[in-house]
MDAnalysis code that builds the backbone (N, CA, C; Angstrom):
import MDAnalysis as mda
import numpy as np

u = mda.Universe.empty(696, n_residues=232, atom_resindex=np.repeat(np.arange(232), 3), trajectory=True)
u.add_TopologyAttr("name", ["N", "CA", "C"] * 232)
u.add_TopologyAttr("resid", np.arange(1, 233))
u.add_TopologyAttr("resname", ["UNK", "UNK", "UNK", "UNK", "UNK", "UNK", "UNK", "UNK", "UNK", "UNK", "UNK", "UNK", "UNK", "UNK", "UNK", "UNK", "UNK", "UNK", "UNK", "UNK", "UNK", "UNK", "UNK", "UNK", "UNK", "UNK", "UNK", "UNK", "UNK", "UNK", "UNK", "UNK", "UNK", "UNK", "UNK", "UNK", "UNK", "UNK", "UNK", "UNK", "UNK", "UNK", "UNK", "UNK", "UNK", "UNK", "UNK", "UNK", "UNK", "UNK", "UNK", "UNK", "UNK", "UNK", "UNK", "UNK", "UNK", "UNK", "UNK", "UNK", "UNK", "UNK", "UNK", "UNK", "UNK", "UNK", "UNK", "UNK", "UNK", "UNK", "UNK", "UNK", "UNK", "UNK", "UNK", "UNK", "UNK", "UNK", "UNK", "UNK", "UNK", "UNK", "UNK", "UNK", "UNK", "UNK", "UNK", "UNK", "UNK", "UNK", "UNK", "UNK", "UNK", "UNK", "UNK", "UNK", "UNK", "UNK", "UNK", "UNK", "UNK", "UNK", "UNK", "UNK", "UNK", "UNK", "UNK", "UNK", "UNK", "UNK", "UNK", "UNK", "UNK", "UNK", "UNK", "UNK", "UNK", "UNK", "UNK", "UNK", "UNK", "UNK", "UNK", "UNK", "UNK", "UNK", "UNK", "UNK", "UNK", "UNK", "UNK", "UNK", "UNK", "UNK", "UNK", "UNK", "UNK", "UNK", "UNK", "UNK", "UNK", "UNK", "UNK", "UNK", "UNK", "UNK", "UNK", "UNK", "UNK", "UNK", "UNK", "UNK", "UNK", "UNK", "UNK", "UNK", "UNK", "UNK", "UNK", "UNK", "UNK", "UNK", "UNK", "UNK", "UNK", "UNK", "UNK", "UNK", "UNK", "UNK", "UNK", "UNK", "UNK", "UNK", "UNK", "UNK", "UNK", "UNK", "UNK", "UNK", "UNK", "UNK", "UNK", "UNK", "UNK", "UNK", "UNK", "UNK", "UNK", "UNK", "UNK", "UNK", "UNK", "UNK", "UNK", "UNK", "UNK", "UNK", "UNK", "UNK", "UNK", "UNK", "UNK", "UNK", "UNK", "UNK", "UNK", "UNK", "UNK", "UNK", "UNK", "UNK", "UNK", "UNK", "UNK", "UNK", "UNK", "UNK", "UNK", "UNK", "UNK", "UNK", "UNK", "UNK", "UNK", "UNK", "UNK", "UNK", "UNK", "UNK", "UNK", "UNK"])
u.atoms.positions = np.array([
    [-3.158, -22.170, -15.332],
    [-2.156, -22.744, -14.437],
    [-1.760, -21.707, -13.381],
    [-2.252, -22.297, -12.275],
    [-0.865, -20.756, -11.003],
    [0.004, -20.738, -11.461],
    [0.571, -19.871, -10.272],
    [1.765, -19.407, -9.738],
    [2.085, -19.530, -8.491],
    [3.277, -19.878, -7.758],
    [3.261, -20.258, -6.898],
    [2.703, -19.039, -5.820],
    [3.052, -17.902, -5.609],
    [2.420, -16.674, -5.490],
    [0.807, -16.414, -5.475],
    [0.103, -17.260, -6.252],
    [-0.860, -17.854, -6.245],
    [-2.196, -18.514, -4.910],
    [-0.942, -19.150, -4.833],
    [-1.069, -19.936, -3.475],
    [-0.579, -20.311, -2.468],
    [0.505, -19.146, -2.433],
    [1.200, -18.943, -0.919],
    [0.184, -18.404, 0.036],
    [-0.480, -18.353, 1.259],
    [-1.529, -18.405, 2.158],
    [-2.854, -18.553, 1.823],
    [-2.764, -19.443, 0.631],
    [-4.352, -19.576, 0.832],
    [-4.996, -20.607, 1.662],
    [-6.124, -20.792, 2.034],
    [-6.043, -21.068, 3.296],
    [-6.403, -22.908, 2.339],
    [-6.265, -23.830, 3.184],
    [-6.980, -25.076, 2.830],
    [-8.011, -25.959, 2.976],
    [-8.722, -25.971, 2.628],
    [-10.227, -26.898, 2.861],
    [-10.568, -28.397, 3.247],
    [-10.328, -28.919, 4.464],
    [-10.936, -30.409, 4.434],
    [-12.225, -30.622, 4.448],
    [-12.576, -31.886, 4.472],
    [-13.841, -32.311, 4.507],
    [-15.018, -31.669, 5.918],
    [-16.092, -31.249, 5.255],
    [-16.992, -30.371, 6.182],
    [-16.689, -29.145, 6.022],
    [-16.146, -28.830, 5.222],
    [-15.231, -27.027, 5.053],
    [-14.392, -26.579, 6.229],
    [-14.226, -27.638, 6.671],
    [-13.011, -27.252, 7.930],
    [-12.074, -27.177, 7.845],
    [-11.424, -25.591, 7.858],
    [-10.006, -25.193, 7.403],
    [-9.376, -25.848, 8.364],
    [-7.926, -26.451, 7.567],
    [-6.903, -27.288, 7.890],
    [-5.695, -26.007, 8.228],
    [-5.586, -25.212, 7.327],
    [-4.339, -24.352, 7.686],
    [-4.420, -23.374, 6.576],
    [-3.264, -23.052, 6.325],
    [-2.527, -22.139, 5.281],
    [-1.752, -22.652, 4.730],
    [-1.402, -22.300, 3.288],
    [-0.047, -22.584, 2.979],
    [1.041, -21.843, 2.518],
    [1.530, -22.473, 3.449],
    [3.397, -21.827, 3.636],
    [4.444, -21.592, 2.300],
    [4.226, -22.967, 1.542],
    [5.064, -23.095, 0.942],
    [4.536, -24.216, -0.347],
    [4.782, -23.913, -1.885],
    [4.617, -24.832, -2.738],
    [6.417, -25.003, -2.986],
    [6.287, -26.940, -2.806],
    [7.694, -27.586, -2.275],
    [7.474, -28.247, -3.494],
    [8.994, -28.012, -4.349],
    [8.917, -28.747, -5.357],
    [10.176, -30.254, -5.253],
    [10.002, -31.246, -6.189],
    [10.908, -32.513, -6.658],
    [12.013, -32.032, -6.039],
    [12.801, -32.964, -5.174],
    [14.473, -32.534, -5.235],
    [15.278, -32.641, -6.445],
    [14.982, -33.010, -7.487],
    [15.675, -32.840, -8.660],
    [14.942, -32.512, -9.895],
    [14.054, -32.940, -9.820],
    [13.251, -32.818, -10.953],
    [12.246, -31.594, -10.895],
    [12.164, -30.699, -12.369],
    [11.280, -29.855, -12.760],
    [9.878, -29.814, -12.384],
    [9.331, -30.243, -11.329],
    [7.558, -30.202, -10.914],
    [7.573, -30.174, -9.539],
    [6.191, -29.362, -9.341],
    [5.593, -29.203, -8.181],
    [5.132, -30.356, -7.350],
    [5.516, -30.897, -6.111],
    [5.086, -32.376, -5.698],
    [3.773, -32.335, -5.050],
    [3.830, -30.572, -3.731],
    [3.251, -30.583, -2.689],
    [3.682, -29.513, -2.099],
    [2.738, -29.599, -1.299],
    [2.244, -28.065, -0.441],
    [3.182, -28.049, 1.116],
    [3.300, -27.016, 1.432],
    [3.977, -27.336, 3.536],
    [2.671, -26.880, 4.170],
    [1.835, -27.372, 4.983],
    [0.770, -26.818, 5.286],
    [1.593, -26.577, 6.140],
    [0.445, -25.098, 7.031],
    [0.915, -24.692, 8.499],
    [-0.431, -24.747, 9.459],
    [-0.673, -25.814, 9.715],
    [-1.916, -26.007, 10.616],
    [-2.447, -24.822, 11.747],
    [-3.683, -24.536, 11.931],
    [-3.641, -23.673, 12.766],
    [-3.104, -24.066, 14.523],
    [-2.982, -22.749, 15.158],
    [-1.969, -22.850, 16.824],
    [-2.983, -23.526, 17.324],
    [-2.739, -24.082, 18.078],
    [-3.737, -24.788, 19.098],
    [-3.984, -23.514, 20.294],
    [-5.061, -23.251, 20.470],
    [-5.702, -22.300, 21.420],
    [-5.134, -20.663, 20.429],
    [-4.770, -20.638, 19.284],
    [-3.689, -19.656, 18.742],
    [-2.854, -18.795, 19.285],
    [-2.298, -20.090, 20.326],
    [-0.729, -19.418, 20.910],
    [-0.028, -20.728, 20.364],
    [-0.326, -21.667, 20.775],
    [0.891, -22.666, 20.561],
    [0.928, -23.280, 19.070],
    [2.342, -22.983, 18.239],
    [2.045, -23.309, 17.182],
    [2.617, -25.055, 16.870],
    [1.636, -25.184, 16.227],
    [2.039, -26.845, 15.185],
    [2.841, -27.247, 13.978],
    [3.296, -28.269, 13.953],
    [4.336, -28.756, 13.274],
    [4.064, -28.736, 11.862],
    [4.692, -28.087, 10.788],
    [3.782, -28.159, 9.308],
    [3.862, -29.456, 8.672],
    [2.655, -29.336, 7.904],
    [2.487, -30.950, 7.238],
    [2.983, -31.111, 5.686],
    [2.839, -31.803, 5.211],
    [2.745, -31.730, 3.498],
    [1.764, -32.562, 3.177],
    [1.288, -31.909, 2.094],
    [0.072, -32.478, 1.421],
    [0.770, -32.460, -0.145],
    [0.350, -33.958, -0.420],
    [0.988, -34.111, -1.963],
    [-0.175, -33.412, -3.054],
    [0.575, -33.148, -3.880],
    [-0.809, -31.919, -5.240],
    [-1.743, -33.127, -5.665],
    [-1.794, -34.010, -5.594],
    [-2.890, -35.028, -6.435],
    [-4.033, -34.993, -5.362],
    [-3.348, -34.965, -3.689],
    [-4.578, -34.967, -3.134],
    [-5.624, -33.252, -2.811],
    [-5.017, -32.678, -3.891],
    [-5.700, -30.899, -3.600],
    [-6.445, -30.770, -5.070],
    [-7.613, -29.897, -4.832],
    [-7.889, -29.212, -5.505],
    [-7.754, -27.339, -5.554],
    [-7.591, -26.991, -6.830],
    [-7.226, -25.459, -6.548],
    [-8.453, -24.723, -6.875],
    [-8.254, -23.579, -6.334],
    [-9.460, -22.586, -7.024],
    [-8.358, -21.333, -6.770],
    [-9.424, -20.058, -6.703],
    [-8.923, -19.059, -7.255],
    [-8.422, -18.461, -5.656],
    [-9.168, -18.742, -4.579],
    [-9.548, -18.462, -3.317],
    [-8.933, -19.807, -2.067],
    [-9.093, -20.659, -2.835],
    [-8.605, -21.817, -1.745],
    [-8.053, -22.527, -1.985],
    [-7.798, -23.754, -1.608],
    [-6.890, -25.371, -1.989],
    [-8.469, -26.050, -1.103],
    [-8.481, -27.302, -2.167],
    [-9.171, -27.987, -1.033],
    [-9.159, -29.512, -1.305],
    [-9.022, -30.368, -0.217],
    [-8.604, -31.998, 0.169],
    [-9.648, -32.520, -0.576],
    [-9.099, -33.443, -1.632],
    [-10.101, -34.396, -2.366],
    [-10.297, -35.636, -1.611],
    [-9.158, -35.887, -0.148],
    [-9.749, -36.925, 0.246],
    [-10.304, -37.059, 1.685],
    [-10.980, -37.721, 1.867],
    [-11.683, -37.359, 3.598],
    [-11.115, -37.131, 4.477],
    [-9.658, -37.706, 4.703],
    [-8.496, -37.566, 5.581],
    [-7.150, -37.187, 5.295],
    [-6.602, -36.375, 5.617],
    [-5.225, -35.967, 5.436],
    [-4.139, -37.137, 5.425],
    [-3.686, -37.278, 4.255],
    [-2.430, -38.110, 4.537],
    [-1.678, -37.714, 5.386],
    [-0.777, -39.250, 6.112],
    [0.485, -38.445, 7.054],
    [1.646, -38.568, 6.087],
    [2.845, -37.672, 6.354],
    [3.547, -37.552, 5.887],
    [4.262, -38.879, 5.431],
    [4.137, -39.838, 6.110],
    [5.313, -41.092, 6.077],
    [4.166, -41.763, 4.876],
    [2.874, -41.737, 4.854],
    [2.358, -42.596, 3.711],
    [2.240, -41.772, 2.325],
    [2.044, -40.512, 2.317],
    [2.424, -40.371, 0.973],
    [3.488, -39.880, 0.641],
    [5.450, -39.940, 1.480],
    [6.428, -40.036, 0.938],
    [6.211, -41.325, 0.060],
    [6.206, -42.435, 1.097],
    [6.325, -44.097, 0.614],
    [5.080, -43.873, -0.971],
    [4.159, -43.620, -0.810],
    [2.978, -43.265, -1.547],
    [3.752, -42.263, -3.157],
    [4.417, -41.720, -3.080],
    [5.065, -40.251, -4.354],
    [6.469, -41.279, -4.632],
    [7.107, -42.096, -3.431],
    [8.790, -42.329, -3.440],
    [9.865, -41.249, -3.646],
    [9.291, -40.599, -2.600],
    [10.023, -38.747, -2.513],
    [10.107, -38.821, -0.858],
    [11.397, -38.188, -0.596],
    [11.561, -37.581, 0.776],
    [11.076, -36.570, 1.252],
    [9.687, -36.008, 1.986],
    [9.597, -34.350, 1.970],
    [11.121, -33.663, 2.469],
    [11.615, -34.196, 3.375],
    [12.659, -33.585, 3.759],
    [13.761, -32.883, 2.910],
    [13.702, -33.764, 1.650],
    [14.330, -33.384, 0.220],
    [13.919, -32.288, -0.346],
    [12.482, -32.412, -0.101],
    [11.722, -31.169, -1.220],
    [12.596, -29.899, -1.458],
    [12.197, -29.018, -2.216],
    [12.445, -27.472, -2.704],
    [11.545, -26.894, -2.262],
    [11.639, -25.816, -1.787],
    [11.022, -24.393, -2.388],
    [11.525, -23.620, -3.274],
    [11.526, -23.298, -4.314],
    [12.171, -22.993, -5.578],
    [11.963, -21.486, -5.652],
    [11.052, -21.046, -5.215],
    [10.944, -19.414, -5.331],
    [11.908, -18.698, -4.543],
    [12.461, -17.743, -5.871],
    [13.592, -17.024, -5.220],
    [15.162, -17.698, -4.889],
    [14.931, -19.182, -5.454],
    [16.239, -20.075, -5.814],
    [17.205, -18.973, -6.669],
    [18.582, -19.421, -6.568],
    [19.456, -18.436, -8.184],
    [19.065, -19.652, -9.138],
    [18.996, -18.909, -10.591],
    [18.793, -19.545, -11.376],
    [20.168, -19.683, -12.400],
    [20.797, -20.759, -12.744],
    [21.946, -20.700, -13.717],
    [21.961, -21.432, -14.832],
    [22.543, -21.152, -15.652],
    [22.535, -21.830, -16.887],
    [23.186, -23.633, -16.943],
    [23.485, -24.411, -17.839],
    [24.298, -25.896, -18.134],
    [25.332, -24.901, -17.523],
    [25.917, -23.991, -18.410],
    [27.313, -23.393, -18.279],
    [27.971, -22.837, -16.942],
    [26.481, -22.516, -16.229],
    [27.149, -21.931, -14.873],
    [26.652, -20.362, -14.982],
    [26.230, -20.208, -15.886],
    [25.526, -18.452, -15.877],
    [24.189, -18.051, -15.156],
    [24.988, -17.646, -14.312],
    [23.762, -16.875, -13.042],
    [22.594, -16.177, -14.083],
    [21.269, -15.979, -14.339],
    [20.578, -15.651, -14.971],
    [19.587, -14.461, -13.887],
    [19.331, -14.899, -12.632],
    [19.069, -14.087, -11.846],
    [18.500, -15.107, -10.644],
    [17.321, -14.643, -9.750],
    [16.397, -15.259, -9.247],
    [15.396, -16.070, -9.190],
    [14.297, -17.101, -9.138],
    [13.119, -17.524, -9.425],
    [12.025, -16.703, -8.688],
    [11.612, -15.509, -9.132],
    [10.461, -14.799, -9.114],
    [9.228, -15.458, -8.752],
    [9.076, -16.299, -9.999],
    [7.654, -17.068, -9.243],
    [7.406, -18.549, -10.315],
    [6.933, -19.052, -10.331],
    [6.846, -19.912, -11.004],
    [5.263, -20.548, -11.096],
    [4.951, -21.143, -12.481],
    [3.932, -21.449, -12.500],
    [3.684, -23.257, -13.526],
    [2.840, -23.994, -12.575],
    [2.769, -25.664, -13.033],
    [1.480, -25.685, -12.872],
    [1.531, -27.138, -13.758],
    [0.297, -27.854, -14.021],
    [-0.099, -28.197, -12.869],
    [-1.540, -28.535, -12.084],
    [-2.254, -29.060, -10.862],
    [-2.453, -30.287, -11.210],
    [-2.754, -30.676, -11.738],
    [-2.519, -31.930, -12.314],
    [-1.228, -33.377, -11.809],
    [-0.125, -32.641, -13.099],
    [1.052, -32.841, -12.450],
    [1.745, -32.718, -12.154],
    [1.976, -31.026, -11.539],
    [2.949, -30.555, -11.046],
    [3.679, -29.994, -12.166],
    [4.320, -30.046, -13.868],
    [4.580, -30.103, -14.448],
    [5.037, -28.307, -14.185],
    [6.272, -28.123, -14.264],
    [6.539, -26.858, -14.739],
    [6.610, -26.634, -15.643],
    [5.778, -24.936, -15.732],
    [5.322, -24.348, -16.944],
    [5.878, -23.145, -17.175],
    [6.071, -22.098, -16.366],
    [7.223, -21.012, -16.959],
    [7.600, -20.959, -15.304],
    [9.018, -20.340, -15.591],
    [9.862, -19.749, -14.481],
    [10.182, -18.267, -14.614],
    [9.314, -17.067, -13.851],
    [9.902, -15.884, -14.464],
    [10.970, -15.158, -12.904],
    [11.932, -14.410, -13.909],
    [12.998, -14.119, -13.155],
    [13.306, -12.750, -13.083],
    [13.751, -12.664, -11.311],
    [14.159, -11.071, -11.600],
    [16.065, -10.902, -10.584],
    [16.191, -9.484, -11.593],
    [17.361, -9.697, -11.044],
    [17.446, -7.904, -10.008],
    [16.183, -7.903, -9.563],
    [15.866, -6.671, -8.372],
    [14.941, -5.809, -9.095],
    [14.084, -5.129, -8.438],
    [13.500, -3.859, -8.980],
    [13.674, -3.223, -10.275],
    [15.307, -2.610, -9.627],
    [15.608, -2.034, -10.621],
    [16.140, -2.488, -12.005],
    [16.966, -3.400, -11.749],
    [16.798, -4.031, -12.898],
    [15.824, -4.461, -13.999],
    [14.899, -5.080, -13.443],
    [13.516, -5.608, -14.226],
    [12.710, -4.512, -14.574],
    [12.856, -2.953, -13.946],
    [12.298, -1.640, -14.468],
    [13.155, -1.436, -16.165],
    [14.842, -1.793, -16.020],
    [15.407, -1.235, -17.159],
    [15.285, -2.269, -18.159],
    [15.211, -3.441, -17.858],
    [15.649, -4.865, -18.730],
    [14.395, -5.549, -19.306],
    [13.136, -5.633, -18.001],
    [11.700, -6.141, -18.243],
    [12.089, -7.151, -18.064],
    [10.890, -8.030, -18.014],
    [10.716, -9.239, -17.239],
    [11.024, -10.519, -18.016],
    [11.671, -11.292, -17.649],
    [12.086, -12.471, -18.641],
    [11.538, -13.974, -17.825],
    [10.548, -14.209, -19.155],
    [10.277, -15.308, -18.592],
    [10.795, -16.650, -19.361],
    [10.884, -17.679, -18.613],
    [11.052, -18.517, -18.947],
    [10.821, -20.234, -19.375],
    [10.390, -20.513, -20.534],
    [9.259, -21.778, -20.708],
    [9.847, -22.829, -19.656],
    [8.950, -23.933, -19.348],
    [9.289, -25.159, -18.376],
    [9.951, -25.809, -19.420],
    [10.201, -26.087, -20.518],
    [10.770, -26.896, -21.232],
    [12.035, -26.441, -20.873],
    [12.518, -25.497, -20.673],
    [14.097, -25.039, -20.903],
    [14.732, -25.267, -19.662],
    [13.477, -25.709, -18.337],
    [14.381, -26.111, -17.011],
    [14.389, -27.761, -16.677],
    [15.933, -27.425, -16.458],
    [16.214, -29.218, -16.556],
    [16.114, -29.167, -14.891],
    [16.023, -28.859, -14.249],
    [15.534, -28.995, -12.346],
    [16.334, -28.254, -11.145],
    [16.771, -29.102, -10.374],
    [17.283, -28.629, -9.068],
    [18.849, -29.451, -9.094],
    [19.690, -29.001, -9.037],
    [21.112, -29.246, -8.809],
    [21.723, -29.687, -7.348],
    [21.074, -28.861, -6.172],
    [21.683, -29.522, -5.098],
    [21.562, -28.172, -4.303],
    [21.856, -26.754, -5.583],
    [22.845, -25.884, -4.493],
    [21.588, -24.955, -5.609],
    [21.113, -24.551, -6.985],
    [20.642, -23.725, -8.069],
    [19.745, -24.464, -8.877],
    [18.382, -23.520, -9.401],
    [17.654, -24.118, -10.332],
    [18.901, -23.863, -11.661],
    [18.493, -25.471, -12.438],
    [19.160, -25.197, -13.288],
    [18.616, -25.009, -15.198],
    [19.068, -24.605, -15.667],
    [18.048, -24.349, -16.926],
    [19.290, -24.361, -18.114],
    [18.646, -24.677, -19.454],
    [19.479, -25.077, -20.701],
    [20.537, -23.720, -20.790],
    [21.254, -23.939, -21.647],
    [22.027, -22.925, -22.298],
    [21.083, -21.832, -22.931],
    [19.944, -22.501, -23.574],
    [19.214, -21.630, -24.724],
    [18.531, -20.241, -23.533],
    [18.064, -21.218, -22.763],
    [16.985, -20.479, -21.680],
    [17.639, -18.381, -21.406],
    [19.333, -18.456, -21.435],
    [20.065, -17.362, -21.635],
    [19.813, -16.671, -22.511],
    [19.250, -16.802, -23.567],
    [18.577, -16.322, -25.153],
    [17.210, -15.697, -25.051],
    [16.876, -16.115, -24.319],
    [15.466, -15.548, -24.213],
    [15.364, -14.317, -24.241],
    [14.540, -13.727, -24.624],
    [14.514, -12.129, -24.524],
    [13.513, -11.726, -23.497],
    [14.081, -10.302, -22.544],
    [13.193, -10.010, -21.884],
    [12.259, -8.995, -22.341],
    [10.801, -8.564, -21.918],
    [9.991, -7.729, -22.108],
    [9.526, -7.060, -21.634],
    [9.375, -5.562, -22.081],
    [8.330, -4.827, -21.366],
    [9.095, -3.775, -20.459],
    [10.282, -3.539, -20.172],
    [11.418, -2.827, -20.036],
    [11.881, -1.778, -20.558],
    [11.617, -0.643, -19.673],
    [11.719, 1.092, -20.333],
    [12.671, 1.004, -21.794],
    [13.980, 0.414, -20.925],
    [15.262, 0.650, -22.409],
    [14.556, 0.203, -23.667],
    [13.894, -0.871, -23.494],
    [13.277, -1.671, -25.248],
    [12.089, -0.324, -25.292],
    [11.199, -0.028, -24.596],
    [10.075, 0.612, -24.510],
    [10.526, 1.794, -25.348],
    [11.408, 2.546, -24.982],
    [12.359, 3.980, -25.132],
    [12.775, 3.905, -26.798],
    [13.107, 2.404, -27.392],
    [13.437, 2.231, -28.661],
    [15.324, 2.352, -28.038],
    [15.776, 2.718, -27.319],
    [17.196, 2.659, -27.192],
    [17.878, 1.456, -27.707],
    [17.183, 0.345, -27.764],
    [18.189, -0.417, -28.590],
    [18.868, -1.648, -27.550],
    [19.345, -2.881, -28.651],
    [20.418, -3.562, -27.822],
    [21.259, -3.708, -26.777],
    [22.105, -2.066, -26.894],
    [22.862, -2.205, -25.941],
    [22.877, -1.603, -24.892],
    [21.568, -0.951, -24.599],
    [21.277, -0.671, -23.305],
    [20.687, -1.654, -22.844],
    [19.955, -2.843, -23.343],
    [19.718, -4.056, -22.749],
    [21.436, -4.598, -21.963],
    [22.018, -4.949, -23.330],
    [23.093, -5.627, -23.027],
    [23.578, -5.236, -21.716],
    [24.346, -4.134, -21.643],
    [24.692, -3.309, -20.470],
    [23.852, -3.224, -19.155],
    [22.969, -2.936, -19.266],
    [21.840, -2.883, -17.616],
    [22.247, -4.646, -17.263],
    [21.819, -5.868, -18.424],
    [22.337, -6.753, -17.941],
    [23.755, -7.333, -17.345],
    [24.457, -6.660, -17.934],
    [25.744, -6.942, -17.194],
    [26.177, -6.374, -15.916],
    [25.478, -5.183, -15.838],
    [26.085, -4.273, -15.075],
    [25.023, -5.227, -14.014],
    [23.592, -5.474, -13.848],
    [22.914, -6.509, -12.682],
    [23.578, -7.436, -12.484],
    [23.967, -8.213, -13.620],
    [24.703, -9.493, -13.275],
    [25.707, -9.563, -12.264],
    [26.493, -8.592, -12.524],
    [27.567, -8.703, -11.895],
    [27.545, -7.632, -9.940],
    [26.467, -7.137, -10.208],
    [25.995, -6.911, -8.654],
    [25.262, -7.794, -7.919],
    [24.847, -9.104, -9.055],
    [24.003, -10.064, -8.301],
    [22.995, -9.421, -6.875],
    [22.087, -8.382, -7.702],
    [20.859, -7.946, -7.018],
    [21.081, -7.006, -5.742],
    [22.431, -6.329, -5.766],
    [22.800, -5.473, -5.089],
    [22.193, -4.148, -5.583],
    [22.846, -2.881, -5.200],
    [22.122, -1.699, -5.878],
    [22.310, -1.425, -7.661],
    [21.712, -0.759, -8.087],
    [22.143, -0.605, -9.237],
    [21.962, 0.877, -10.006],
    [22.741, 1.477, -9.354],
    [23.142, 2.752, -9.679],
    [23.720, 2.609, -10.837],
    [25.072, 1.854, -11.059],
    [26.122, 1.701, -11.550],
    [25.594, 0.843, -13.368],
    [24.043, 0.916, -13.632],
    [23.387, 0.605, -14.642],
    [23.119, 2.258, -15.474],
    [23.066, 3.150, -14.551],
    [22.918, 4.512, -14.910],
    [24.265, 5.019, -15.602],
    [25.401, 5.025, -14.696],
    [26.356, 5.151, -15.389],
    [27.141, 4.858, -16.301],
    [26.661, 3.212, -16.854],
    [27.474, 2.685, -17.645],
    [26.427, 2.993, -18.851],
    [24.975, 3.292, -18.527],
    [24.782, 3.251, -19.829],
    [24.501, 4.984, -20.270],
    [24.551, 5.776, -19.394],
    [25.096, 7.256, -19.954],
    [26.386, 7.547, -20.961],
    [27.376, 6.466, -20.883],
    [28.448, 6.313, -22.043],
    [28.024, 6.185, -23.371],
    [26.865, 5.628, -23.381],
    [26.150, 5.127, -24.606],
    [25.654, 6.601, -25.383],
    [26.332, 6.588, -26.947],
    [25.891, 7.814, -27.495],
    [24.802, 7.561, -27.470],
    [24.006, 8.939, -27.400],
    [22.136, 9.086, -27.285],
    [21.938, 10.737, -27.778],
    [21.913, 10.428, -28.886],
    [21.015, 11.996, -29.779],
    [19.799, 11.899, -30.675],
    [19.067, 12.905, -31.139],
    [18.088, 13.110, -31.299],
    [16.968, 12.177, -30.395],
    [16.268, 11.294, -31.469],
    [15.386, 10.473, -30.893],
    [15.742, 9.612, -29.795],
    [17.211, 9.365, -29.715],
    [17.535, 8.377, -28.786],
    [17.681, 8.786, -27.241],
    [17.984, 10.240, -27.361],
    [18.143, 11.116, -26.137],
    [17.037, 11.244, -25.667],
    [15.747, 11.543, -26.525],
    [13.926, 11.222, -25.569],
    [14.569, 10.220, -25.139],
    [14.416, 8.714, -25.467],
    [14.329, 7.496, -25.523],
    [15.235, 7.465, -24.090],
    [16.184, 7.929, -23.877],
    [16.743, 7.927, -22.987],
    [16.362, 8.760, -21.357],
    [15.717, 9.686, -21.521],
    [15.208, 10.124, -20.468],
    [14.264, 9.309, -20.226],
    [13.146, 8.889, -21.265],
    [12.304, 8.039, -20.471],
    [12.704, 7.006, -19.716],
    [13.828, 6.052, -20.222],
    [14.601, 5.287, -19.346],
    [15.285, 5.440, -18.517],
    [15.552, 6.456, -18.072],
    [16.135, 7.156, -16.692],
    [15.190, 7.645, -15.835],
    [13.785, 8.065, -16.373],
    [12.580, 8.026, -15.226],
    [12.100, 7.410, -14.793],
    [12.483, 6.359, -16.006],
    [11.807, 4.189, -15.499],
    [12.714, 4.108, -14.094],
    [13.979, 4.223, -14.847],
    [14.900, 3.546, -13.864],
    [14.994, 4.370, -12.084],
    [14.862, 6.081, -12.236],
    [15.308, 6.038, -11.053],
    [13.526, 5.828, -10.025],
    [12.343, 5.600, -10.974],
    [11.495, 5.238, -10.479],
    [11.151, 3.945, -9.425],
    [11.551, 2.921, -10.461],
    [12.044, 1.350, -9.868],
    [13.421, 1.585, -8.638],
    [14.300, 3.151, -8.683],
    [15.365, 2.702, -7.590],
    [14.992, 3.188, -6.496],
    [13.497, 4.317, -6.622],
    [12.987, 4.440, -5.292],
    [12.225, 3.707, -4.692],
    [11.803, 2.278, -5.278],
    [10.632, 1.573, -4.956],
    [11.625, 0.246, -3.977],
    [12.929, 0.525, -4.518],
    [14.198, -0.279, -4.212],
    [14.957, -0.441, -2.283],
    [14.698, 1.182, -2.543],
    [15.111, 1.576, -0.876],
    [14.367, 0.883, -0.375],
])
C-alpha cells in the first residue's frame, strides 16, 4: 500500500504514454477515512502559462512504484466523476500534515503521511509527528486506519484508544531510560504544539539518571540535540 509521499509528483500516464501532469496532491473524503483522488497539475501550456488542476478519482488510476497511470482512454471531467463518486471535489481533503486529535479533543500531533488501499482508498495507517525533535526523543507513532474515524471540518479525527498507542524507535526507549522520559518529551511537545523544543531537555534533566541510566541518558541527549540541529 503507499503513502501519500509516495505519490506526491509522480508524474501521470494517459493513453499513448502521454504524460498528463504531476501530482500535487492525494485529496481525501470530506468526512470519511479514504483516499477518493488525486489534484492533477497539468503541464503550462508553452511552460509559461500555467493550467487549472484537475482531479482524477483513484478507481480510474493505476499505481506503480514510478508513476500513476489512466485506466481509461479519456480523462474524466471533474463534474462527471463528482456526480459519478457523489462527492464534491471542492470538499475534498488533503490530510497530510492535518492536526490530528483524539474523540476527547487531544491534539496527538500532525499527519506525517499516510498510507491506503488503491483499490479503495481505504485508510491504512496514519503516522504522526510532533517536529524533528520530538520524533528523535519519542519515535515515531504510528497509527492503524481502524482507529481513524475521519475528517471533522476543522482536524483528522481518531478514537480515544489511538492516544495509547505506543511510539517507536526513539533514543529515550532506545537509551532504556524508561517511561517517563517518554511521558515528559511528550508533554513538554504537546504543549509547544511543534514549536522549539529545548524545553524537552530541561524537563527531562530533573529526571534522576545514575549508573546505567546516566549512559542511557547521554545517548538521548546526542539523539536529541542531533534532531535540534536538523530543526534550525
Amino acid at each position: 500500500m503507499p503513502y501519500v509521499s509516495d505519490i506526491e509528483a509522480l508524474p501521470v500516464i494517459g493513453a499513448k504514454d502521454k504524460r498528463l501532469g504531476g501530482v500535487n496532491h492525494v485529496l481525501f473524503h470530506p468526512t470519511e477515512p479514504r483516499a477518493i483522488g488525486i489534484e492533477l497539475q497539468p503541464p503550462a501550456i508553452g511552460m509559461v502559462v500555467e493550467r487549472k488542476p484537475r482531479y482524477l478519482a483513484l478507481d480510474t488510476l493505476e499505481w506503480s512504484k514510478h508513476s500513476l497511470t489512466l485506466k481509461t482512454p479519456k480523462v474524466e471531467s471533474n463534474a462527471a466523476s463528482a456526480k459519478r463518486l457523489g462527492i464534491d471535489w471542492e470538499l475534498s481533503v488533503i490530510w497530510r500534515f492535518m492536526k490530528v486529535v483524539t474523540e476527547s479533543g487531544e491534539f496527538l500531533g500532525l499527519a506525517r503521511d499516510l498510507s491506503f488501499d488503491t483499490t479503495d482508498g481505504r485508510l491504512q495507517e496514519l503516522k504522526l509527528t510532533r517536529g524533528t525533535t520530538a520524533d528523535v526523543a519519542i519515535g515515531a507513532q504510528v497509527i492503524d486506519g481502524g482507529l481513524v474515524l475521519g475528517f471533522d471540518g476543522e482536524n483528522v479525527r481518531v478514537t480515544n484508544e489511538a492516544a495509547q498507542v505506543d511510539a517507536g524507535g526513539g533514543v529515550a526507549r532506545q537509551a532504556g531510560m524508561g517511561a517517563a522520559i517518554v511521558k515528559i518529551a511528550a508533554e513538554e511537545t504537546a504543549k509547544q504544539a511543534l514549536g522549539g523544543a529545548v524545553n524537552i531537555a530541561r524537563a527531562v534533566k530533573k529526571v534522576d539518571v545514575s549508573g546505567h541510566a546516566a549512559r542511557g541518558w547521554k545517548r538521548f541527549k546526542d539523539g536529541f540535540d542531533e534532531g535540534f540541529k536538523n530543526e534550525k
